[in-house]
C-alpha positions as CSV (number, residue, x, y, z in Angstrom):
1,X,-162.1,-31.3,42.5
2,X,-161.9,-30.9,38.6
3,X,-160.4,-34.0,38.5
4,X,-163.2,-36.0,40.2
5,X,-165.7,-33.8,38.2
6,X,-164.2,-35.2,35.1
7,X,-163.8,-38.9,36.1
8,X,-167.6,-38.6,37.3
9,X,-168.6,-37.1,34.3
10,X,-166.9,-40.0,32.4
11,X,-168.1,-42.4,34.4
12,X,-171.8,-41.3,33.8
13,X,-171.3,-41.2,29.6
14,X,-170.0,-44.7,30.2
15,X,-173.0,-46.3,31.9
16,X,-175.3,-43.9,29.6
17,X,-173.8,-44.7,26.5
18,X,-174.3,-48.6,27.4
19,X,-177.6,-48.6,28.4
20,X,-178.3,-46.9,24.8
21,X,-176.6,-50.0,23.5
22,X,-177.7,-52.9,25.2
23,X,-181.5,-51.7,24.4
24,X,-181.4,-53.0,20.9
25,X,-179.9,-55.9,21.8
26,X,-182.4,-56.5,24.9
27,X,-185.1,-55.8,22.2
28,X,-184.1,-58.4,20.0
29,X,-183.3,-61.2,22.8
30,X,-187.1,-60.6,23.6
31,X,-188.5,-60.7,20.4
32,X,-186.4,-64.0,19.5
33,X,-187.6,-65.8,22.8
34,X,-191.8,-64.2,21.7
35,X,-191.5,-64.6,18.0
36,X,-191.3,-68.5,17.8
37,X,-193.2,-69.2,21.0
38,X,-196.0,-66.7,18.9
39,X,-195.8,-69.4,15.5
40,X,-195.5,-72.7,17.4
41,X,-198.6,-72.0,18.9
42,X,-200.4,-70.6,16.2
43,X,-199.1,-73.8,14.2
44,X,-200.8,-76.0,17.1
45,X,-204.0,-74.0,16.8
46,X,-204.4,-74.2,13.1
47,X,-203.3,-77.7,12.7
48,X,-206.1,-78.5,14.8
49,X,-208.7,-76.1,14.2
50,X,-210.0,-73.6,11.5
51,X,-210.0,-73.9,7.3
52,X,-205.8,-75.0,7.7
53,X,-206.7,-78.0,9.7
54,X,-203.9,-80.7,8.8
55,X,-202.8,-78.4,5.7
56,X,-201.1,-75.5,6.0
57,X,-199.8,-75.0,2.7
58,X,-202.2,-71.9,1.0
59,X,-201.7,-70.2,4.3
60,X,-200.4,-66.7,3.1
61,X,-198.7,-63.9,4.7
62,X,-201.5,-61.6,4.8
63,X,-203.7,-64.3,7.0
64,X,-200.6,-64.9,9.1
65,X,-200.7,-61.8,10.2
66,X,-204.2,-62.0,11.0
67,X,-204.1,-64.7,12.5
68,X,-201.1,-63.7,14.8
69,X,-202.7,-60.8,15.9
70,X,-206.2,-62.9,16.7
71,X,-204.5,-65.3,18.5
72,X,-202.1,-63.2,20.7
73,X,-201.4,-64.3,24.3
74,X,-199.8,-62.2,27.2
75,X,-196.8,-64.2,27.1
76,X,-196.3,-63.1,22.8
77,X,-197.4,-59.9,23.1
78,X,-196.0,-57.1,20.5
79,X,-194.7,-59.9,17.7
80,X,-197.3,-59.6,15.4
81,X,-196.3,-55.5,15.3
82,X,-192.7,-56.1,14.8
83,X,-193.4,-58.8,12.3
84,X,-196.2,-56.8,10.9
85,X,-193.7,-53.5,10.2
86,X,-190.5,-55.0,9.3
87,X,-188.6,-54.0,6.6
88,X,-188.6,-57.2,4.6
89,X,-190.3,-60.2,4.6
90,X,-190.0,-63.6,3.0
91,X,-192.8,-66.3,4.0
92,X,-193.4,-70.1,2.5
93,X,-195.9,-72.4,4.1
94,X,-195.7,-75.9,3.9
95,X,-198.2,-78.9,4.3
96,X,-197.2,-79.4,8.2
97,X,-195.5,-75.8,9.0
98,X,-195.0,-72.5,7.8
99,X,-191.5,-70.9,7.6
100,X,-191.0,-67.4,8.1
101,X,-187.8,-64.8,7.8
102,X,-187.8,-61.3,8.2
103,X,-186.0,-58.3,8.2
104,X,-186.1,-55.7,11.3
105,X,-184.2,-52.4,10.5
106,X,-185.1,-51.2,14.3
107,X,-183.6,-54.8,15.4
108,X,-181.0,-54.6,13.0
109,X,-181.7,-58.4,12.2
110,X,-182.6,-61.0,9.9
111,X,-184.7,-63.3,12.0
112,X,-185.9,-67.0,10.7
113,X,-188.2,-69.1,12.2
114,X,-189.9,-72.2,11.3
115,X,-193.3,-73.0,13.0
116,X,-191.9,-76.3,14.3
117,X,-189.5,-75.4,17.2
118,X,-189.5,-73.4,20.0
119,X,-186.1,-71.4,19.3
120,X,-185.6,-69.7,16.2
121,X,-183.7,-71.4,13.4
122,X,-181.4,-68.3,12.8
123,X,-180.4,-65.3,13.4
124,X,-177.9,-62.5,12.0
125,X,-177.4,-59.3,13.4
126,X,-176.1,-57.0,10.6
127,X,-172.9,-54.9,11.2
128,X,-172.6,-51.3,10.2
129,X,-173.1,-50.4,6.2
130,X,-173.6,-54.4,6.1
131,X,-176.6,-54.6,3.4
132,X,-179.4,-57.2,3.6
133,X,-178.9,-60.5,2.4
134,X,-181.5,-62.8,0.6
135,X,-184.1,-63.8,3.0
136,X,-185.0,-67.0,1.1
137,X,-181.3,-67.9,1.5
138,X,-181.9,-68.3,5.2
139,X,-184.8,-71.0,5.0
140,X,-182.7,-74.8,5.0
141,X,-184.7,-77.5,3.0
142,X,-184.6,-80.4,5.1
143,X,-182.3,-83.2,4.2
């Protein structure tokens, strides 16, 4: 009997102990799948439309965010407030795109995205007592 207590009880801090885990990660696979769908079509839209049509280059990080949060859909919902609160944040728009790496202490990653693709460009999850590398080392000039 003890012995079955004890390999249930183990059993049960097992499965516990890797849900608490594998929510972090789950966290961060859904924010990197919302997070550049979010830019690529905020991109689209203010290509197009508004006082950044066909030059995006003195869009700033303050009217990103703004913008991100005006133009939310279901399907990006929550990426403004995680890009909104990270830690750090390192933004540099460009004529055709904008660029975009931040810093997520409760996603324990450096995330970098550039408005043009679907997928985003990079990303590094930081190990234990790891400290935070340059963002503006993660953005690639093209060739």
């Amino acid at each position: 009997m003890k012995k079955n207590l004890l390999l249930l009880s183990t059993l049960v801090f097992l499965v516990l102990s890797c849900c608490h885990v594998q929510k972090p990660n789950q966290s961060l696979q859904e924010f990197t799948e919302k997070f550049p769908t979010a830019n690529v079509q905020l991109r689209g839209h203010l290509i197009l439309f508004g006082d950044y049509k066909g030059d995006l280059s003195k869009l700033t990080y303050d009217n990103y965010i703004s913008l991100l949060k005006q133009n939310e859909q279901p399907s990006t919902k929550g990426v403004e407030e995680i890009v909104e609160h990270a830690d750090q944040h390192y933004f540099k728009a460009e004529k055709n795109t904008f660029l975009i790496v931040i810093y997520s202490k409760m996603l324990n990653a450096v995330i970098f995205d550039n408005a043009t693709t679907t997928f985003c460009d990079s990303i590094k999850t930081l190990k234990k007592n790891e400290s935070v590398p340059a963002l503006s080392g993660f953005i690639r000039e093209p060739k």
